[in-house]
N, C-alpha and C positions, 0 to 999 in steps of 0.2 A: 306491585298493586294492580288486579285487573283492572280494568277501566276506570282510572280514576277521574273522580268528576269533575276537579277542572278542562279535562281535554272534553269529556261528553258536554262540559255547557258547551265550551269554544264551538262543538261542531255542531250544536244544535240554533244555537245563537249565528254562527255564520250563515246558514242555509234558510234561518228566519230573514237575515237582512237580503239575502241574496229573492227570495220571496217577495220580501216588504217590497223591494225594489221592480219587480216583475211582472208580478200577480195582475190582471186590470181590475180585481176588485176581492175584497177580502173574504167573499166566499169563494173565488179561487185560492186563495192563500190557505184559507181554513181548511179546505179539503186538500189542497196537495200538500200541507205541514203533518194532516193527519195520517197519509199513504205512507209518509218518510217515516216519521215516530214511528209508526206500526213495524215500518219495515230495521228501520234500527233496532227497537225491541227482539227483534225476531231474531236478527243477526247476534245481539247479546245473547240468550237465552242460549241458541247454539252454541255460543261458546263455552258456556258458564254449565250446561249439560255435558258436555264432550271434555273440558280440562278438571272443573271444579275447582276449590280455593285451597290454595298454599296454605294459609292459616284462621284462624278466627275471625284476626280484629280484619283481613280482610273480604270476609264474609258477612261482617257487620256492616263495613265500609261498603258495599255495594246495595245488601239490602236498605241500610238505614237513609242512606244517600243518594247513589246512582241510578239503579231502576225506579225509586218513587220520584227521580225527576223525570226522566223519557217518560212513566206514566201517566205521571199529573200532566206531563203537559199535551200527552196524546189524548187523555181525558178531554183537557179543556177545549183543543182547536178541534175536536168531535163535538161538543157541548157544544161550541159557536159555532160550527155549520148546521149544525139541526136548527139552533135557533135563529139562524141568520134565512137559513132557505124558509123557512115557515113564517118567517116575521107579513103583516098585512101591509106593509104602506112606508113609504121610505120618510115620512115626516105625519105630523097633525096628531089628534087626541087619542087616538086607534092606536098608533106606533110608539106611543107615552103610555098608554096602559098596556099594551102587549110585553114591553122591556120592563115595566112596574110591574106584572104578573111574574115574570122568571125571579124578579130581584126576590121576590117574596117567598118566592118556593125555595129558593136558594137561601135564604134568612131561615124559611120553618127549619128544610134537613139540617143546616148547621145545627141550629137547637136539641132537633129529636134524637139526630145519631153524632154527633162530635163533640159540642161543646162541654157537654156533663159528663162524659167520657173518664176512666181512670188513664186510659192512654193519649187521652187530649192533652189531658193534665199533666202527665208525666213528659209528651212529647215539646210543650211550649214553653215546659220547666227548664230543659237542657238539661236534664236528666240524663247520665248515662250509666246508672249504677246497676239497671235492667236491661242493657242494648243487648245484652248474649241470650238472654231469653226472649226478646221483641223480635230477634233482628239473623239471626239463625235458623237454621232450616231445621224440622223435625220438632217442632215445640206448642204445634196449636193444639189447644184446649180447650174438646167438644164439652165443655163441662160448662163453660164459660157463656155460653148460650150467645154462640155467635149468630154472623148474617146467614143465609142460608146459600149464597154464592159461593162459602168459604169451601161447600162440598164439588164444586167448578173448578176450582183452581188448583194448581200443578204444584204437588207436595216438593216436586224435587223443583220449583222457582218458583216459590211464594214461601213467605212467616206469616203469611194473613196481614198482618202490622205493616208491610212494607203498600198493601195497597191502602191502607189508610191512612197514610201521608201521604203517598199519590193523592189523594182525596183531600187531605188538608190544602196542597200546593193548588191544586185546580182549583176547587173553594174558592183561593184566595184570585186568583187569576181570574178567578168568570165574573166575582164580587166587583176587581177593579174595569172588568169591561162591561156590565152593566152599567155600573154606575156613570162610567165615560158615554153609557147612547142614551142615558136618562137625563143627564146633566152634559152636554156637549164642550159647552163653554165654564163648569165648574166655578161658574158663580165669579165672573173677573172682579168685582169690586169686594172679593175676601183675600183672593189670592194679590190681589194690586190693592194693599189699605190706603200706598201715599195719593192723599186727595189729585196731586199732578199728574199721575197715571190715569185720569180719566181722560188727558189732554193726547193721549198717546193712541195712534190710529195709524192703520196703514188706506195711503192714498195713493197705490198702485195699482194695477190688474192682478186679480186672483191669479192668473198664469201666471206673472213676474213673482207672486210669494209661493208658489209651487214651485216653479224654476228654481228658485235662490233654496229651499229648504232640499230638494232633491243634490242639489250642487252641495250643503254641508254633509248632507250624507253620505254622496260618492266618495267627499273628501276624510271621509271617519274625523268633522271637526267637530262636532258632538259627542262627548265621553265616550269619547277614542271609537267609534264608528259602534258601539256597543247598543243605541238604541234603535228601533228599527223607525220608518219614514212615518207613523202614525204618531209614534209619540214627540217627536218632531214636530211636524203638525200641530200637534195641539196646545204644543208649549207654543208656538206662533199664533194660533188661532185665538187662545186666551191672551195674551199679549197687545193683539192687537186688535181684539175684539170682531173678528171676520170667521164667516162659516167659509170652509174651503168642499165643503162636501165631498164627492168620490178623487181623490187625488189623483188616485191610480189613473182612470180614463183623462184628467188633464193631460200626465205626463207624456202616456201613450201618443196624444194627439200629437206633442208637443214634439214625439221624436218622428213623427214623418210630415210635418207642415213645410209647407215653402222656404224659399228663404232659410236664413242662420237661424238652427234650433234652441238658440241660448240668446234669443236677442236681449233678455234684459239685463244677461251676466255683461256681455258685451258692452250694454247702454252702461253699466256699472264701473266698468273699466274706463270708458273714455270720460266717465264724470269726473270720477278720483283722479285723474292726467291734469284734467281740465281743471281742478281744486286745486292739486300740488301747483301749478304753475301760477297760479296767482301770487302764491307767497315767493317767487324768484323775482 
């Protein structure tokens, strides 16, 4: 199977954590994930030009799967640095309607060109009784009164179809990151209903809950190192009701300050000694 897509998530998902981890702020990230996609794109296409597919179902498997993932996702982290470099103001009513204008333009296109769609419909069905005609090369139908990009793209790597779940995936991806800088905190008293979770707060330094969340991440003790430091983050940030703002330049700080760079993991270690020991 060329490129099967469990190895292209692994290596697109490692080089996002390896970023997450990196990056000092997420329009670095945004733009160097977009260089890489671009550049993995580019590298697939040459191969898939130069050997071509052994069989059908594996030219299915690549258009239906493979390429509309490195698309959509080069889509999206392109979509977040436009809109990240142009955004007015890093907080206040300006920076709530600027991310409320995308969410809305991003709402209409779903509507005008996906939703009502015969191959919306057939794609969110799990449908595969059309994938040889969607998802194969040689099959687009100027009849069909497509987009007019479709005359743009490269007969010998495009079905048309395959960039249009690229567009489904990114869609869904820019949907769940707008909504994350319009609702930061995601509303803690829906996500926490038990009335005693109101009682739950962190009363340390913002540094100590950046410290300790960077520290599960190095450790892949979050679904198996699989999420990257933001959503991390914000599973701590709703939890415990605190805005951590740009992480990234905490971290940064964190690795060339005086003194032991991990003083709170440290402070954490001698606590837990100093606990055990009481019950001896």
């Amino acid at each position: 199977m060329k490129h099967p897509l469990p190895i292209i998530v692994a290596e697109i998902q490692k080089h996002e954590r390896k970023l997450s981890a990196e990056a000092p702020c997420f329009i670095d990230e945004a733009y160097k994930m977009t260089s890489y996609l671009q550049e993995l794109l580019r590298s697939v296409k040459e191969d898939v030009l130069k050997e071509g597919f052994s069989s059908k179902d594996e030219e299915i498997h690549f258009f239906k799967l493979v390429k509309p993932y490195i698309l959509g996702k080069l889509i999206y982290y392109n979509k977040v640095y436009r809109i990240e470099t142009a955004c007015p103001a890093s907080n206040g009513n300006l920076h709530q309607c600027y991310f409320g204008l995308q969410l809305r333009e991003l709402k209409q296109e779903y509507k005008e060109h996906i939703c009502n769609s015969e191959f919306y419909r057939y794609y969110s069905s799990g449908r595969t009784d059309r994938d040889e005609h969607y998802y194969t090369l040689g099959n687009i139908n100027y009849y069909d009164g497509l987009n007019s990009f479709v005359f743009e793209i490269d007969p010998n790597f495009s079905t048309y179809f395959d960039y249009k779940v690229a567009k489904i995936i990114a869609n869904e991806l820019i949907y769940n990151y707008l909504t994350t800088k319009l609702s930061p905190g995601l509303n803690p008293d829906v996500l926490l209903q038990d009335g005693d979770a109101k009682d739950i707060f962190w009363t340390q330094t913002k540094n100590a809950l950046i410290e300790l969340i960077y520290a599960l991440h190095a450790a892949d003790a979050v679904s198996h190192g699989k999420l990257g430091i933001r959503k991390i983050s914000m599973v701590f940030q709703i939890l415990f009701r605190v805005s951590l703002n740009d992480i990234h330049h905490s971290f940064h700080r964190m690795k060339t300050r005086a003194g032991s760079r991990t003083a709170f993991l440290d402070q954490l270690k001698i606590s837990l000694e100093e606990y055990m020991d009481k019950d001896l």
